[in-house]
N, C-alpha and C positions, 0 to 999 in steps of 0.2 A: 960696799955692797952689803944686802943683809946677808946673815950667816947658812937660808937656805940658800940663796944666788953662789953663795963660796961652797956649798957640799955641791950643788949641781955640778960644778967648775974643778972639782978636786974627787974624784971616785974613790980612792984610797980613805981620806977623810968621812967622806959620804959614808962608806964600809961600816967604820969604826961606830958614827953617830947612829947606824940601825943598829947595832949589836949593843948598842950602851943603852938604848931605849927599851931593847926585850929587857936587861938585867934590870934596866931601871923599874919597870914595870912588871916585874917576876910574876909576882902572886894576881897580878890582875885580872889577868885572861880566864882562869880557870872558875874565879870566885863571880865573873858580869855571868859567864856560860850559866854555871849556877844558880843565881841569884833571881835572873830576867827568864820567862817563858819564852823562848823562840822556836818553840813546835809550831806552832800556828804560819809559820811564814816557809813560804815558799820559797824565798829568794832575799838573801840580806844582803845590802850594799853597803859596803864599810870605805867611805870617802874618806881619805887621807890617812888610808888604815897600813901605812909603812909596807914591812915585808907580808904581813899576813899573819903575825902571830898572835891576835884577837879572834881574827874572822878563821883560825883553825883549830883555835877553842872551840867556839860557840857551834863549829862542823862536827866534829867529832864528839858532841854531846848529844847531837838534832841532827841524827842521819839522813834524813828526810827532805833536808835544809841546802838548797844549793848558795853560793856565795860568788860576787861579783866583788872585787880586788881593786880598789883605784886610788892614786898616788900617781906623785911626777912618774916620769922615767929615769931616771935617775934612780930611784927608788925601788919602782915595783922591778927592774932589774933582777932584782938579787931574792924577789920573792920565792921565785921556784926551790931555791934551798931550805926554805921555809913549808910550802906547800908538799913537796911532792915526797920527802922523806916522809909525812906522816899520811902517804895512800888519799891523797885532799885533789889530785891534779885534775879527776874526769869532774869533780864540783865547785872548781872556782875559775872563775873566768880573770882574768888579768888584765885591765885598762889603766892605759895611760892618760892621766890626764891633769888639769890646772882647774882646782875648783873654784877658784875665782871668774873663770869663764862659764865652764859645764861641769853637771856629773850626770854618772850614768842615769836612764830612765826607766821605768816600772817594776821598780825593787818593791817590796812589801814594807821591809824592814830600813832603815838610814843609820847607820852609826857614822857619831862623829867624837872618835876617843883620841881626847885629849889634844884637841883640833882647835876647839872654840878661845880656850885659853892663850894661845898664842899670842892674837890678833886684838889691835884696836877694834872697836863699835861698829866704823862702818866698814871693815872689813869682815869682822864676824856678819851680819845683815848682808853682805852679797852671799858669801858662802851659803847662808841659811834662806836665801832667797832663790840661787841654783837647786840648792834641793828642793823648796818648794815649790819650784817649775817641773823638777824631774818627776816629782811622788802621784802616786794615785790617790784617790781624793779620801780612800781608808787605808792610806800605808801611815805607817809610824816611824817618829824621827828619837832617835837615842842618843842621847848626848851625853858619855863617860867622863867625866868629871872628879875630882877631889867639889865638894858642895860644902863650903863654908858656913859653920854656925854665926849666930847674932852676934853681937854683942862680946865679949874678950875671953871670949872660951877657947881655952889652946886648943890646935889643929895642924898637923903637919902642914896642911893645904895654903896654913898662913905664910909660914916658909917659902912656898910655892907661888904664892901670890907676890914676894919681892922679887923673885928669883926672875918669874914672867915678866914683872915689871923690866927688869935693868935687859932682860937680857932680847927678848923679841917684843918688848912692848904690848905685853899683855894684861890681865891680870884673871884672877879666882873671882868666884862668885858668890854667894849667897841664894837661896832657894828664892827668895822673893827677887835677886837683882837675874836668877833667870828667867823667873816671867815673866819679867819686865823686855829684857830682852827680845826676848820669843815674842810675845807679843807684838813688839815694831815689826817683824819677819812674818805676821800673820800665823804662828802658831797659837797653841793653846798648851800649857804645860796641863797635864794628868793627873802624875804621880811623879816623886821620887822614890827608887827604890834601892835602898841599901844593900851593901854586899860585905864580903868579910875581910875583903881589903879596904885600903881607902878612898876609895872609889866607891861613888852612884850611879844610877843609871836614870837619868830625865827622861821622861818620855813624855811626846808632844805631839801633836795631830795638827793635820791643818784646816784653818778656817778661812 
């Protein structure tokens, strides 16, 4: 089985793999909050956003800002010790779900941090096809990434790109291999924009 099918199957395990993901991902949440304008949005959906510790960055930066929470069950389980210690509970709604099937509908906003790198091509294309069923036809899609330079310019993100290989058969990307991407899924990439981790923020609209 893949090794989400074994966290589903093993809750103890499961535990461990959220808690190694915020560490792993420490500085991230604070610097996307940061970096990306999310005043303008009403309502951000953060697909396959783990326990919640992006989408209660980007809350408590954008008060204004209510948040919809989705992930297996498995997962979004254990989000309330995430959410509700930081005063987030009356603003985030909590769905379970399989994005490969659905995600939620008429978010403003779509994060997908650190989601797309997992997955082969045409798995990444349903996912990003879910959401393009889900969106309003002026909501925007965010895709949290490590954004791979050209050419043999060291980058952590390369690291990251073996690592995705061996381990869930994915890989990293380059700016031009996500428009490319987007593109097949009927987006249009914008902008990328950098933050002071190692992380971007792609933003994509659909056409």
């Amino acid at each position: 089985m893949s090794e989400y099918d074994y966290l589903a199957k093993h809750p103890q395990e499961a535990s461990y793999f959220n808690e190694a993901m915020i560490g792993f991902h420490g500085g991230e949440p604070p610097a996307v909050a940061a970096a990306y304008d999310f005043s303008s949005f009403e309502t951000v959906v953060d697909v396959g956003g783990g326990t919640g510790n992006l989408l209660a960055a980007i809350l408590e930066r954008h008060t204004r800002t209510r948040g919809i929470l989705a992930d297996l069950p498995h997962v979004v389980r254990e989000a309330p010790a995430v959410i509700e210690p930081r005063d987030l509970k009356d603003r985030v709604t909590i769905e379970s779900i399989d994005f490969f099937k659905s995600v939620p509908s008429g978010g403003d906003a779509y994060l997908l941090s650190h989601v797309i790198h997992n997955w082969a091509e045409d798995q990444c294309l349903t996912i990003l096809g879910n959401c393009r069923k889900a969106m309003k036809s002026n909501a925007r899609l965010l895709i949290i990434e490590m954004v791979l330079p050209a050419g043999d310019t060291p980058h952590p993100g390369k690291l990251l790109d073996i690592a995705m290989l061996v381990m869930p058969g994915g890989q990293e990307r380059t700016e031009d291999e996500y428009g490319t991407l987007l593109k097949k899924a009927d987006f249009r990439l914008t902008r990328v924009v950098p933050t002071e981790s190692a992380v971007s923020v792609l933003e994509a609209v659909p056409v």
